[in-house]
DODORO-146269 format. One record per residue: residue number from 0; x, y, z of N, C-alpha, C, CB in turn; chain. Coordinates in steps of 0.001 Angstrom, whole numbers, plus 500000, padded with zeros to 6 digits. Glycine has a CB too. Example, Ala and Ser with C-alpha at 12.3 -4.5 7.8 and 13.67 -1.06 7.14 Angstrom:
REM residues 2
    n     nc1     nc2     nc3    cac1    cac2    cac3     cc1     cc2     cc3    cbc1    cbc2    cbc3  chain
    0  513190  494310  507800  512300  495500  507800  513200  496700  507800  511308  495527  509046      A
    1  512850  497750  507080  513670  498940  507140  512900  500030  507870  514084  499402  505725      A
***
This chain:
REM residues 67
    n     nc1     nc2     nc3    cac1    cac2    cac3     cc1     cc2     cc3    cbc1    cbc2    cbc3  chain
    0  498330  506057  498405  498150  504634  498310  498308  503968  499678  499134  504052  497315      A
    1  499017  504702  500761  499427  503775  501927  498690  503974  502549  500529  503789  502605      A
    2  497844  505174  502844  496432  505287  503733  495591  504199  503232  495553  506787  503558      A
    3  495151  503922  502137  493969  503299  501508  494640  501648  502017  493725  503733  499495      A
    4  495876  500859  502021  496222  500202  502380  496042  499580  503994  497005  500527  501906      A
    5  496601  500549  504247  496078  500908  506307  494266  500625  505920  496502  503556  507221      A
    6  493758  501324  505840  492302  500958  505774  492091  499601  505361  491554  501826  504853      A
    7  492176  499313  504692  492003  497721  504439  492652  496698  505119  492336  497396  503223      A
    8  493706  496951  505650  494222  496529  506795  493360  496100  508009  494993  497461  507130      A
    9  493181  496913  508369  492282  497191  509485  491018  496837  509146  492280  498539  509912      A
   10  489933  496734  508033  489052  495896  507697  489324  494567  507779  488706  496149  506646      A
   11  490208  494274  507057  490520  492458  507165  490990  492177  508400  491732  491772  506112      A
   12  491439  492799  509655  491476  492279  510757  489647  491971  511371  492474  493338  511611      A
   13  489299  492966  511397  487904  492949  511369  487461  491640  510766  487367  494130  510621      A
   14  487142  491334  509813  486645  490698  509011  487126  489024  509708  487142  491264  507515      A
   15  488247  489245  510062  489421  488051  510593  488719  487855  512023  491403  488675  510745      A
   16  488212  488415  513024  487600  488467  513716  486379  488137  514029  487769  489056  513785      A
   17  485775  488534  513135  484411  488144  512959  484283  486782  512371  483713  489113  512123      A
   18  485158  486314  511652  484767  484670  511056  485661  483529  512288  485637  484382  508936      A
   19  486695  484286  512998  486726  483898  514268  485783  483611  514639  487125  484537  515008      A
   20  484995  484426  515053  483854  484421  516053  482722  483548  515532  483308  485898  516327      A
   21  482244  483286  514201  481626  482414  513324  482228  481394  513298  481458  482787  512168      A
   22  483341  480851  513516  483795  479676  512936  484037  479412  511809  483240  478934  513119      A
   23  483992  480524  511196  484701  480492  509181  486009  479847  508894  485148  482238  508435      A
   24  486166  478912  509124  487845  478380  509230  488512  478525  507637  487953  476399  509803      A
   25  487774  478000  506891  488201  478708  504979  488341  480010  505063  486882  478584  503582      A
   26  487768  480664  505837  487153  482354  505238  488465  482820  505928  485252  483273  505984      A
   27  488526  482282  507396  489918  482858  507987  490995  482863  507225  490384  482194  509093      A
   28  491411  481301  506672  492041  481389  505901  492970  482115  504465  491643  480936  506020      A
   29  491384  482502  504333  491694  483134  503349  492176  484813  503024  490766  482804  502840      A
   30  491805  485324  504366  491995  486471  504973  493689  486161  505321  490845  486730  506296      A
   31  493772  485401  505970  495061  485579  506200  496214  485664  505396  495264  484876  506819      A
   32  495907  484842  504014  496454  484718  502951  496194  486374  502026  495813  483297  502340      A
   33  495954  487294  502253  495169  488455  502248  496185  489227  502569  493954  488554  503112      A
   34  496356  488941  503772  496858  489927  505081  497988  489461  504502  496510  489706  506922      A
   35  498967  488642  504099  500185  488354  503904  500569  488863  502849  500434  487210  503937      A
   36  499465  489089  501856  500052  489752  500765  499751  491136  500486  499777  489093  499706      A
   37  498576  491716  501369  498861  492961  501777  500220  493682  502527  497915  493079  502470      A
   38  500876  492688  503176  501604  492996  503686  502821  493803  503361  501659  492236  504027      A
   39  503053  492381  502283  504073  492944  500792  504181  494155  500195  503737  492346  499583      A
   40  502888  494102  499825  502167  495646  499129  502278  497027  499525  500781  495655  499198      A
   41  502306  496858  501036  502421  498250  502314  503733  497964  502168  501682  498209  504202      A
   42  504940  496995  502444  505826  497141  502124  507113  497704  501042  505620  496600  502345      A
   43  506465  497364  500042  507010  497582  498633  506493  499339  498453  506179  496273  497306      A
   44  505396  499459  498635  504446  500889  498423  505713  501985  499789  501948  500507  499228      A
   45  505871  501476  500893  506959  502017  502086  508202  502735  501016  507740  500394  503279      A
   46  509061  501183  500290  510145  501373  499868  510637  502626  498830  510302  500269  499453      A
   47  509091  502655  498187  508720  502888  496705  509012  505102  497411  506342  501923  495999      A
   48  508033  505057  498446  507731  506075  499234  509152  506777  499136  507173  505638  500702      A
   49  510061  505889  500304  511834  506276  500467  512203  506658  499451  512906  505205  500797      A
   50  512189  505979  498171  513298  506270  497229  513094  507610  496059  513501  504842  496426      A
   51  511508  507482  496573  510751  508983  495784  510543  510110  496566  509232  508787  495229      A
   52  511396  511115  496098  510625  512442  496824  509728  513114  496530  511183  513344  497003      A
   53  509062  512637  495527  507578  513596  495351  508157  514857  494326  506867  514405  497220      A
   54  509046  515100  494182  509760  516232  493357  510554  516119  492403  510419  516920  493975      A
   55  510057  516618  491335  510621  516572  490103  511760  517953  490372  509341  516706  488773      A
   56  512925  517321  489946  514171  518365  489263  513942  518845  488269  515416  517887  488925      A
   57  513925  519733  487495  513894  519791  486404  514893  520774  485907  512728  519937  486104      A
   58  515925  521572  486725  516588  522075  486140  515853  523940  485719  516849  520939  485098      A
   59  517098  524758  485418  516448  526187  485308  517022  525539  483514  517304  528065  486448      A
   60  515847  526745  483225  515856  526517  481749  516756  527529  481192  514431  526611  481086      A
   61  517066  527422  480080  517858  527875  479247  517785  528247  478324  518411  527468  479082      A
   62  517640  529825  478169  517254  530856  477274  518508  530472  475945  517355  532604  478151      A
   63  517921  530441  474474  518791  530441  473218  518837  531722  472609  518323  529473  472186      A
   64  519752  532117  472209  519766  533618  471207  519409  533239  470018  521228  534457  470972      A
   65  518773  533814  469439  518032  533778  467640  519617  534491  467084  515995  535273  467194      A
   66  519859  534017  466011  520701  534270  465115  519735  535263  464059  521339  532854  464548      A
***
């Protein structure tokens, strides 16, 4: 999820740039409002990262005797 984040990142700077360069003053806007809450997202997705190791415990299993 955090690669695909980075990528879009880096598009909407792009994108932020280019309506720079147009004079899109809404469009900037709205990108930026974008970028702020992407921000969150790479953030929270970071935290989410830390607190998970990707690895399930599960414990050795435990053989029962049949009666």
């Amino acid at each position: 999820m955090l690669p695909r984040l980075v990528e879009l990142e880096r598009d909407l700077h792009d994108r932020r740039r280019r309506a720079e360069h147009e004079g899109w003053t809404g469009e900037i806007e709205g990108i930026d409002l974008t970028l702020r809450l992407l921000a969150e997202k790479k953030a929270a997705a970071e935290r989410a990262g830390r607190t998970q190791s990707g690895t399930a415990v599960l414990g050795m299993p435990v053989t029962r005797r049949r009666r």
